[in-house]
Residue frames as a rotation matrix with the C-alpha (Angstrom) as fourth column:
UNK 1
0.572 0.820 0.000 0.00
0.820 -0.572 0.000 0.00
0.000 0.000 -1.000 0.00
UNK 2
0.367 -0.561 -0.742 2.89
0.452 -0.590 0.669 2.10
-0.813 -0.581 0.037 0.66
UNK 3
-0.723 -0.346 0.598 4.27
0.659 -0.086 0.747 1.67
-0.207 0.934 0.290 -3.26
UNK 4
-0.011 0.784 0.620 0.93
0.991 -0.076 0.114 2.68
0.137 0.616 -0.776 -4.19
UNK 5
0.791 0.528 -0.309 1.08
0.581 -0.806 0.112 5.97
-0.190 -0.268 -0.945 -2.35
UNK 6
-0.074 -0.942 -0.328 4.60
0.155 -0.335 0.929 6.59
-0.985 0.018 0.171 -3.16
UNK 7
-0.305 0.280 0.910 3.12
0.849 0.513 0.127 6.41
-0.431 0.812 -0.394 -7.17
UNK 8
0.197 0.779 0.596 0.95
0.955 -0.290 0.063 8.46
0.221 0.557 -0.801 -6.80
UNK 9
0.451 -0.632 -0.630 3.08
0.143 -0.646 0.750 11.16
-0.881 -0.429 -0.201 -4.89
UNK 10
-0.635 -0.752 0.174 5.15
0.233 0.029 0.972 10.61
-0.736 0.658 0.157 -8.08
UNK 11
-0.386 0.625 0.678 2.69
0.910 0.140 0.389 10.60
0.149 0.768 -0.624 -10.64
UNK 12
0.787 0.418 -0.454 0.70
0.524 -0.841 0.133 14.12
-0.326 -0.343 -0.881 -8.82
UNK 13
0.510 -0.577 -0.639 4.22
-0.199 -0.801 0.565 15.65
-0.837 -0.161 -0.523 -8.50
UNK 14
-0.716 -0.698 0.012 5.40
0.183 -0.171 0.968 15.00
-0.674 0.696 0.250 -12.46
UNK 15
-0.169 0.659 0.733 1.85
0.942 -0.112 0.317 16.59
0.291 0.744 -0.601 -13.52
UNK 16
0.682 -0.106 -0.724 2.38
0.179 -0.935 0.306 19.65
-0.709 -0.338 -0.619 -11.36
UNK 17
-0.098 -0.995 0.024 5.74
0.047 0.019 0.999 19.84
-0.994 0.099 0.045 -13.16
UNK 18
-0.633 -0.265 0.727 4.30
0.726 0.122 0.677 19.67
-0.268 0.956 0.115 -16.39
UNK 19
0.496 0.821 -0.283 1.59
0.851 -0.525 -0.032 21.85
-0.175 -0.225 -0.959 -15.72
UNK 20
0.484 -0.163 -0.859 3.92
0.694 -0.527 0.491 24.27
-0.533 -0.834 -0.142 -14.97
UNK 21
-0.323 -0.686 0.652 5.85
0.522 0.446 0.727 23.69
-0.790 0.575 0.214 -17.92
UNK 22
-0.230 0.610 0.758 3.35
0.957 -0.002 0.291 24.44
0.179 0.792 -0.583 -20.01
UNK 23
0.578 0.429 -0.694 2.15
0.642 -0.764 0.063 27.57
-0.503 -0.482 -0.717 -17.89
UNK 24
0.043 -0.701 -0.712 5.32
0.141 -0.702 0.699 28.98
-0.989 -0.130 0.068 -18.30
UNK 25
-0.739 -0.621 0.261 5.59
0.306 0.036 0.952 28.41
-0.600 0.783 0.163 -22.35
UNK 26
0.048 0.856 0.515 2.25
0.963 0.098 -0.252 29.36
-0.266 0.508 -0.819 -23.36
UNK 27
0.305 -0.333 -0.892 3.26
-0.126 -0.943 0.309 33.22
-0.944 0.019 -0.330 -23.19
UNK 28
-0.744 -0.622 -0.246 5.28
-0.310 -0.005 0.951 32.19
-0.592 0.783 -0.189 -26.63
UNK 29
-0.728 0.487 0.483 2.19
0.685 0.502 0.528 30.86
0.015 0.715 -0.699 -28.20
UNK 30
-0.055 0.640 -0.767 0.17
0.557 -0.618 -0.555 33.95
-0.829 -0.457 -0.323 -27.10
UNK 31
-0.382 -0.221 -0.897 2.09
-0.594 -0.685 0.422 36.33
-0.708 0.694 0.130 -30.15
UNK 32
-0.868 -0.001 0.496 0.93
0.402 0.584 0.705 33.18
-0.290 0.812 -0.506 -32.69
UNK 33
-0.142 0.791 -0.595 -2.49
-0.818 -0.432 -0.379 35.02
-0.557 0.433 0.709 -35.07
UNK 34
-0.272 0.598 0.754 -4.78
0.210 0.801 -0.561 33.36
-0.939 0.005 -0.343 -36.46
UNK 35
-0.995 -0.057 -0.076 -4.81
-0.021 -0.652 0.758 34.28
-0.093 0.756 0.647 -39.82
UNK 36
0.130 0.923 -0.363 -8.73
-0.329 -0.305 -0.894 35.75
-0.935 0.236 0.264 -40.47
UNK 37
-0.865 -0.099 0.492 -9.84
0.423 0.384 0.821 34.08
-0.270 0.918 -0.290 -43.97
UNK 38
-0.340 0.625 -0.702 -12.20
-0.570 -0.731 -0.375 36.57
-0.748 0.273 0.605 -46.13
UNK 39
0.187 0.430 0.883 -15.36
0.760 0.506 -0.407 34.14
-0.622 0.748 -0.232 -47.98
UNK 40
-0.992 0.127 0.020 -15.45
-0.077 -0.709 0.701 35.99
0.103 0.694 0.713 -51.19
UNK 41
-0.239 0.971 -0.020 -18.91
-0.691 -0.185 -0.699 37.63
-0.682 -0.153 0.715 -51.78
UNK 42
-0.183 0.416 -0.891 -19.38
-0.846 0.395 0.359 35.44
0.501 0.819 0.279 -54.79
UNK 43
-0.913 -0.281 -0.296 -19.45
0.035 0.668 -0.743 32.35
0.406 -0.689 -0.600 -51.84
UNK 44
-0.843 0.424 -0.330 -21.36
0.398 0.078 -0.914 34.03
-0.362 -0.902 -0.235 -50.12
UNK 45
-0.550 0.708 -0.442 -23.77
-0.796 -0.604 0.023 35.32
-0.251 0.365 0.897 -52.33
UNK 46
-0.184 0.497 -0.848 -24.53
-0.482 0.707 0.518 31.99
0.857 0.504 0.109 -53.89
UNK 47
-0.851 0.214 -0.480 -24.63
0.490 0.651 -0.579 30.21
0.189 -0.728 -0.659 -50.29
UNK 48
-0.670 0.702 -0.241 -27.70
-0.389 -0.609 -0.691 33.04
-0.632 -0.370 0.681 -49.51
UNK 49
-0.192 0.647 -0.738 -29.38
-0.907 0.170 0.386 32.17
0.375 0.744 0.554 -52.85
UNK 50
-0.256 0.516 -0.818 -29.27
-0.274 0.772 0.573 28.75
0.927 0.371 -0.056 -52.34
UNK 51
-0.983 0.186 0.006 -30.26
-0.013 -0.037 -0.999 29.04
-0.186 -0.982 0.039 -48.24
UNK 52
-0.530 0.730 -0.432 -33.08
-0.477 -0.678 -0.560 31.22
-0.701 -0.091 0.708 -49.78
UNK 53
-0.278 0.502 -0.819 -33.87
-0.881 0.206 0.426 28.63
0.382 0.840 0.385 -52.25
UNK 54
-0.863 0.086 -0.498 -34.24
0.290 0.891 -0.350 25.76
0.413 -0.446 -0.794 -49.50
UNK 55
-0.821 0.568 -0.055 -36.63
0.179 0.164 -0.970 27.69
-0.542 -0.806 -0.237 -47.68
UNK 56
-0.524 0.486 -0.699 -38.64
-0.832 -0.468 0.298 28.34
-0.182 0.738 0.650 -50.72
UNK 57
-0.622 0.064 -0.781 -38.68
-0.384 0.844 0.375 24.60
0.683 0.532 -0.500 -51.21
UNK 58
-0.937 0.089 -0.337 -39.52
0.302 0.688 -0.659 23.76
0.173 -0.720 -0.672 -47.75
UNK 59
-0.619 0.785 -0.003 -42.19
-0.411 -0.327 -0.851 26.15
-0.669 -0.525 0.526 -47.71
UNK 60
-0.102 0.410 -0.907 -43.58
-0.867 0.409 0.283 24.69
0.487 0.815 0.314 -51.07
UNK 61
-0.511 0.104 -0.853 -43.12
0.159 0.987 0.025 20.91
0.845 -0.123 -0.521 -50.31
UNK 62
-0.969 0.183 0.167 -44.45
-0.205 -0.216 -0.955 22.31
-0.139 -0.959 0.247 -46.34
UNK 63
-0.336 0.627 -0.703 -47.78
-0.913 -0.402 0.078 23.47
-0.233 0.667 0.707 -48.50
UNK 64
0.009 0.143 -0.990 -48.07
-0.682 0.725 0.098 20.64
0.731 0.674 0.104 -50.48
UNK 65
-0.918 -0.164 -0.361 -47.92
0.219 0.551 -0.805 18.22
0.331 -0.818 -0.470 -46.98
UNK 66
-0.916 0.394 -0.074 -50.55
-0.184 -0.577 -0.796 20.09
-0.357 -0.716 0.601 -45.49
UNK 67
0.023 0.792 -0.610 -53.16
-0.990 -0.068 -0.127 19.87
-0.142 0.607 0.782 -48.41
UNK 68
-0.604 0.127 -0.787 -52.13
0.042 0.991 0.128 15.86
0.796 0.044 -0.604 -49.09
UNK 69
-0.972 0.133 -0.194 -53.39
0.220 0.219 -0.951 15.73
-0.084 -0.967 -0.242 -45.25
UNK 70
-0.437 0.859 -0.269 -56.67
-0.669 -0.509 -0.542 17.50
-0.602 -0.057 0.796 -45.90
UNK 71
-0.501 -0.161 -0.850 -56.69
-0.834 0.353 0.425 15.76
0.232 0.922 -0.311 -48.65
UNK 72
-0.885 -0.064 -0.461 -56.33
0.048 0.973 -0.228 12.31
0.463 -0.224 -0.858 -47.05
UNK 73
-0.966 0.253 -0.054 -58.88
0.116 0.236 -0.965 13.03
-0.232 -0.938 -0.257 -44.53
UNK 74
-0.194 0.920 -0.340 -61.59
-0.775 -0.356 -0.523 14.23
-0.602 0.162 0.782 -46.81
UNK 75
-0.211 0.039 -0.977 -60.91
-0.765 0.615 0.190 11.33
0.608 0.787 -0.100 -49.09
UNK 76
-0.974 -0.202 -0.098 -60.95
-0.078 0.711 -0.698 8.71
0.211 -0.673 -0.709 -45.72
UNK 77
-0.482 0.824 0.298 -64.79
0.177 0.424 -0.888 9.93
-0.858 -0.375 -0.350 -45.22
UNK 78
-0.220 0.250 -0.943 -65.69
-0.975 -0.022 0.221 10.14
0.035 0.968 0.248 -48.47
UNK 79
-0.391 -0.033 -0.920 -64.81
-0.336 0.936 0.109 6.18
0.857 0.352 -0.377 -48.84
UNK 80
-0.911 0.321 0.260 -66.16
-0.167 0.289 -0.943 5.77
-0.378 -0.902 -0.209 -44.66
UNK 81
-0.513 0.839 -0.183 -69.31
-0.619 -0.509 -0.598 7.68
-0.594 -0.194 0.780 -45.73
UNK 82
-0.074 0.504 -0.861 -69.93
-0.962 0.192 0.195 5.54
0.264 0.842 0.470 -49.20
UNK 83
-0.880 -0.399 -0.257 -68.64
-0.238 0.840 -0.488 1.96
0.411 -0.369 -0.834 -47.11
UNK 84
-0.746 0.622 0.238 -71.24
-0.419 -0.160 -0.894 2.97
-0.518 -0.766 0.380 -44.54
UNK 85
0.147 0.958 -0.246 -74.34
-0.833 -0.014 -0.553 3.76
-0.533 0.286 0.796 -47.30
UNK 86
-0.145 0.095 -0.985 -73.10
-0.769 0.616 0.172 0.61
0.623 0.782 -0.016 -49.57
UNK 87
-0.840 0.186 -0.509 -72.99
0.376 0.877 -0.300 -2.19
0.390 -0.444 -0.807 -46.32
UNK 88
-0.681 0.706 0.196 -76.30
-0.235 0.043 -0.971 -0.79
-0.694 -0.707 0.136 -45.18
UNK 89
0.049 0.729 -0.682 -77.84
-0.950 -0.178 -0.258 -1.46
-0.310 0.661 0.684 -48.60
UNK 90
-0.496 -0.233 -0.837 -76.16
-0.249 0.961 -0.120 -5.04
0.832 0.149 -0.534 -48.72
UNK 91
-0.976 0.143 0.164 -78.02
-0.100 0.376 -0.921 -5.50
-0.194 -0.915 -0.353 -45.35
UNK 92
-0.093 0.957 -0.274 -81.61
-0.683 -0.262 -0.682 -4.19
-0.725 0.124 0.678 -46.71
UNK 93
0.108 0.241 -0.965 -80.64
-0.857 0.514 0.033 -6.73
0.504 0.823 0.262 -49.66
UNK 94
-0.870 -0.493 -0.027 -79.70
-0.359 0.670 -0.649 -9.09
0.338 -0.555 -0.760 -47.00
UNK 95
-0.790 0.599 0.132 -83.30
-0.211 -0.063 -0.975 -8.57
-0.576 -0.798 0.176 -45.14
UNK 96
0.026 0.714 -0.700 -85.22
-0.993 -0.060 -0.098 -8.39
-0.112 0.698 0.708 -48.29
UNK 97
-0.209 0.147 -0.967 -84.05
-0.445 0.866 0.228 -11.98
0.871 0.477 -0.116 -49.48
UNK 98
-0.955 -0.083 -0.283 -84.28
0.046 0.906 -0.420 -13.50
0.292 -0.414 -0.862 -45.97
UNK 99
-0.651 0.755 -0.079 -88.01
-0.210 -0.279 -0.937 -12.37
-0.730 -0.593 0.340 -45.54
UNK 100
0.112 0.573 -0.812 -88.56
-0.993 0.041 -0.108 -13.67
-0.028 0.819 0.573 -48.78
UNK 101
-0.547 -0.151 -0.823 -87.29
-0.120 0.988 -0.102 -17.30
0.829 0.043 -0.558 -48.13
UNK 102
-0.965 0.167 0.202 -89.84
-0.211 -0.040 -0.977 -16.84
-0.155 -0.985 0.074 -44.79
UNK 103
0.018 0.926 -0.377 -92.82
-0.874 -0.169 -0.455 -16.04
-0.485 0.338 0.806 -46.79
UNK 104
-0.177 -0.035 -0.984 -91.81
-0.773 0.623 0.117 -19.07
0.609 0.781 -0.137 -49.24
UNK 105
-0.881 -0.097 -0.463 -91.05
0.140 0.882 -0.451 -21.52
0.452 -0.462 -0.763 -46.77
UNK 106
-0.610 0.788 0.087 -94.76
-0.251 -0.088 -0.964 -20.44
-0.752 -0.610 0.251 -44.96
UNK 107
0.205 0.765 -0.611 -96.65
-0.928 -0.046 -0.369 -20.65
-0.311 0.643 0.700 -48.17
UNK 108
-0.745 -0.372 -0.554 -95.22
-0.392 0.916 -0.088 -23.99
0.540 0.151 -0.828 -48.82
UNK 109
-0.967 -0.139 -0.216 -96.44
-0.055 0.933 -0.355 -25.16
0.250 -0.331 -0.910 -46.36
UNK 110
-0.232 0.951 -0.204 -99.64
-0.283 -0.267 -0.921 -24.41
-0.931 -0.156 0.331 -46.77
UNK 111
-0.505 0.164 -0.847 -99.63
-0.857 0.024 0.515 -25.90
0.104 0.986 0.128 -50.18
UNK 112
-0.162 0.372 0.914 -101.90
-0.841 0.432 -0.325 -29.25
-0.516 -0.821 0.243 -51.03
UNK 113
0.973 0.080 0.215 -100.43
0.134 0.562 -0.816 -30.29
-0.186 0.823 0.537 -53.88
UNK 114
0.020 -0.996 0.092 -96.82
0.880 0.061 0.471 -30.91
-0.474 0.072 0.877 -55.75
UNK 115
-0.437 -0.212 0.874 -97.96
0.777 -0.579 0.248 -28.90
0.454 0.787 0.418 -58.60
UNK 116
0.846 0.303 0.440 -99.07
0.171 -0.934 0.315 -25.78
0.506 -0.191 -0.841 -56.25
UNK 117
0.382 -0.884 -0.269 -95.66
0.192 -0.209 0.959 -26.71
-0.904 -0.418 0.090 -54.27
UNK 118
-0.166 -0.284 0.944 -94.01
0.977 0.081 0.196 -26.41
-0.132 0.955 0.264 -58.53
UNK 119
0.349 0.372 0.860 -95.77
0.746 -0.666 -0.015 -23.54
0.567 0.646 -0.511 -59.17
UNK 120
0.990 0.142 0.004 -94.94
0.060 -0.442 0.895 -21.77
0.129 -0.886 -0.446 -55.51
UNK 121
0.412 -0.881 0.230 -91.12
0.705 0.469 0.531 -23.21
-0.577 -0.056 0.815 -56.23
UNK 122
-0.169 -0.782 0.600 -90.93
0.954 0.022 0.299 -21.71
-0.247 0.623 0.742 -59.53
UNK 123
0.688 0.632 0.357 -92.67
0.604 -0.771 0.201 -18.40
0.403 0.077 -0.912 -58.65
UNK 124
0.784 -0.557 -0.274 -90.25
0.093 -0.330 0.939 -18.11
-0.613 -0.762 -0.207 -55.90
UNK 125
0.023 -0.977 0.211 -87.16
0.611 0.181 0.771 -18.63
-0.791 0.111 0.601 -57.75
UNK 126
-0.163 -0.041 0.986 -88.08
0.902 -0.411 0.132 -15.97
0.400 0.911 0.104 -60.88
UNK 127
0.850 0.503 0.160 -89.08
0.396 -0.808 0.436 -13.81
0.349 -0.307 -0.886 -58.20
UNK 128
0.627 -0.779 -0.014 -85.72
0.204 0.147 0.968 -14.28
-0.752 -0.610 0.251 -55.94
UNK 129
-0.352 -0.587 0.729 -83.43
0.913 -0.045 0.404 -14.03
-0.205 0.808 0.552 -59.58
UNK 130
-0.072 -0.397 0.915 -84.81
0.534 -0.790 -0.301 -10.71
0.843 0.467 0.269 -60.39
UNK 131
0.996 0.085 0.020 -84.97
0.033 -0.580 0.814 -9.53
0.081 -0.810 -0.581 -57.00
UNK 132
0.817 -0.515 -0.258 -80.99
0.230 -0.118 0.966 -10.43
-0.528 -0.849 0.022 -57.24
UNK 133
-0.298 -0.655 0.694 -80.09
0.918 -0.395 0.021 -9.08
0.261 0.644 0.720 -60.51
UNK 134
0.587 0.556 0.589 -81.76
0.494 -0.822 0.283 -6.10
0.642 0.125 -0.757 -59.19
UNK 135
0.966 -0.232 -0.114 -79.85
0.024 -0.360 0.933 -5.63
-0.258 -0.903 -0.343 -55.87
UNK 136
0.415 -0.908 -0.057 -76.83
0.700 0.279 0.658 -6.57
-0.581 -0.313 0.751 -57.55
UNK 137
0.279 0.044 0.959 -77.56
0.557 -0.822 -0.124 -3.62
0.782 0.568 -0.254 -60.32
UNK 138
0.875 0.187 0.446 -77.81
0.020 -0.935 0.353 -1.39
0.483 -0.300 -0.822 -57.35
UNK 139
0.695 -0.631 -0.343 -75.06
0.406 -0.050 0.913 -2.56
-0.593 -0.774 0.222 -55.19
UNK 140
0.319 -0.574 0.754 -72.71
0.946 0.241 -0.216 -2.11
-0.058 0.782 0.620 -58.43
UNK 141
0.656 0.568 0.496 -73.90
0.613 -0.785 0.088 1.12
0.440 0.247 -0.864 -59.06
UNK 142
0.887 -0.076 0.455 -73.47
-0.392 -0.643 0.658 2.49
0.242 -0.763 -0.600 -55.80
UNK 143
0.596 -0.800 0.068 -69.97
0.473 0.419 0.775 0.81
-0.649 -0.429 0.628 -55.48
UNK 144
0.131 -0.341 0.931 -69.11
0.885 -0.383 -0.265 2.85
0.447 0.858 0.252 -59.10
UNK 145
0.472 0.251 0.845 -70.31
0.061 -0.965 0.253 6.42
0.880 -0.068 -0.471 -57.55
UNK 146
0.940 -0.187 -0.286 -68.00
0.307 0.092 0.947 5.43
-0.151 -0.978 0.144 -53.84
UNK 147
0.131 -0.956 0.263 -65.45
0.838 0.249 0.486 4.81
-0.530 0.157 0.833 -55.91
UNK 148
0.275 -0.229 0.934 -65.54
0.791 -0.497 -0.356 7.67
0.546 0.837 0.045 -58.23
UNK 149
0.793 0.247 0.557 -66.63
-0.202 -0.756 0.622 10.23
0.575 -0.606 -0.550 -55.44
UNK 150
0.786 -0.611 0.091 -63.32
0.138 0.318 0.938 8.56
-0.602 -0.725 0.335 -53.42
UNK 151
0.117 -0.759 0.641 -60.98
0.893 0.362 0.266 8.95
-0.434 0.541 0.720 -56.63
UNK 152
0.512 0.136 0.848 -61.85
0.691 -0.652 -0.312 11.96
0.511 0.746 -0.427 -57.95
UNK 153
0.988 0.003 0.152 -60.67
-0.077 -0.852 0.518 14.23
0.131 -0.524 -0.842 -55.11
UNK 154
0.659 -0.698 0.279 -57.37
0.465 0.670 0.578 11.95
-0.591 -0.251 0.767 -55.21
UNK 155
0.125 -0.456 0.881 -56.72
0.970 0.242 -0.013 12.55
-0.207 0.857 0.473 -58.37
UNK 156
0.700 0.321 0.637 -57.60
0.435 -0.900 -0.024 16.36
0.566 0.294 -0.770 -58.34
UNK 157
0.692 -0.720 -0.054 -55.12
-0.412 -0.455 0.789 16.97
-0.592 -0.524 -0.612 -55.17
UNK 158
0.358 -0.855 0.376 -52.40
0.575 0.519 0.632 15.06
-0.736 -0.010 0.677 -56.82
UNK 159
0.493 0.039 0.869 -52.51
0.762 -0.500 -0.410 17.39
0.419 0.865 -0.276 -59.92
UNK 160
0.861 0.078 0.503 -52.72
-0.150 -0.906 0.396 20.09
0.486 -0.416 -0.768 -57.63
UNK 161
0.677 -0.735 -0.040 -49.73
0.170 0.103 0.980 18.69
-0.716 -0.671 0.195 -55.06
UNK 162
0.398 -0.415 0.818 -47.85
0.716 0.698 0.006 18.21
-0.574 0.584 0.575 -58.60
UNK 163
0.589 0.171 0.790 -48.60
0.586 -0.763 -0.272 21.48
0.556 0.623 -0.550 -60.01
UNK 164
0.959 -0.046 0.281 -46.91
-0.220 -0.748 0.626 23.30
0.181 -0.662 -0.728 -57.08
UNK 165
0.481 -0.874 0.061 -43.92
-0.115 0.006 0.993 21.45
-0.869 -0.485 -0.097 -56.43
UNK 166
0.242 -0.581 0.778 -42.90
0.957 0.012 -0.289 21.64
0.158 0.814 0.559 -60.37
């Protein structure tokens, strides 16, 4: 334990010593100038331009962010709003056909023959076909006019987002 403190005694008392060293010689490094280096203006003129041409961009491309966003969000309920009105009409086509296989399956039985159960069969089924080329006319339809009414505003910012940052 003794070495150890006898080390560091040694070690403390040859960093004082250099300290000192140093104290004393810095005085000679005091007279040393920095030479001063002058940007030319042509540097600096073009570093301003093109500073002033970042924030041009940033506000543009800033712009253009802002409106995608609007953008997005009117286009999100647009496609909610049409989702919404197109599964509640697949339900009403949902309700329609299963209140029609009720009524069938009640009038059946109430038939007293094959050929009034035949005739009651094939009423049903010409009725039940154009009841589902109808619904599927509408569902089409109204899946054309979501989609358009959801694309169109897409397509109208993107022009627009396009038009600005050329």
């Amino acid at each position: 334990m003794a070495e150890a403190k006898k080390a560091a005694k040694a070690a403390a008392s040859a960093f004082e010593q250099a300290s000192e060293t140093l104290k004393a010689d810095f005085p000679k490094f005091s007279d040393f100038e920095i030479p001063r280096f002058e940007i030319p203006s042509v540097y600096r003129d073009l570093a301003e331009k093109g500073i002033a041409q970042a924030r041009q961009n940033y506000e543009r491309y800033k712009s253009v962010a802002e409106d995608t966003n609007a953008l997005l969000e009117a286009t999100y309920t647009t496609a909610f709003r049409g989702l919404s009105e197109y599964g509640l009409k697949a339900l009403e086509a949902v309700r329609a056909n299963t209140n029609a296989q009720f009524d069938f399956a009640r009038d059946l039985l109430s038939v007293k023959s094959a050929s009034e159960a035949l005739e009651l069969s094939s009423s049903y089924a010409r009725r039940q076909f154009d009841a589902f080329s109808e619904q599927g006319k509408e569902l089409a339809s109204l899946a054309q006019k979501v989609s358009a009414e959801t694309a169109e505003p897409i397509k109208a910012g993107i022009d627009r987002a396009l038009r600005v940052v050329a």
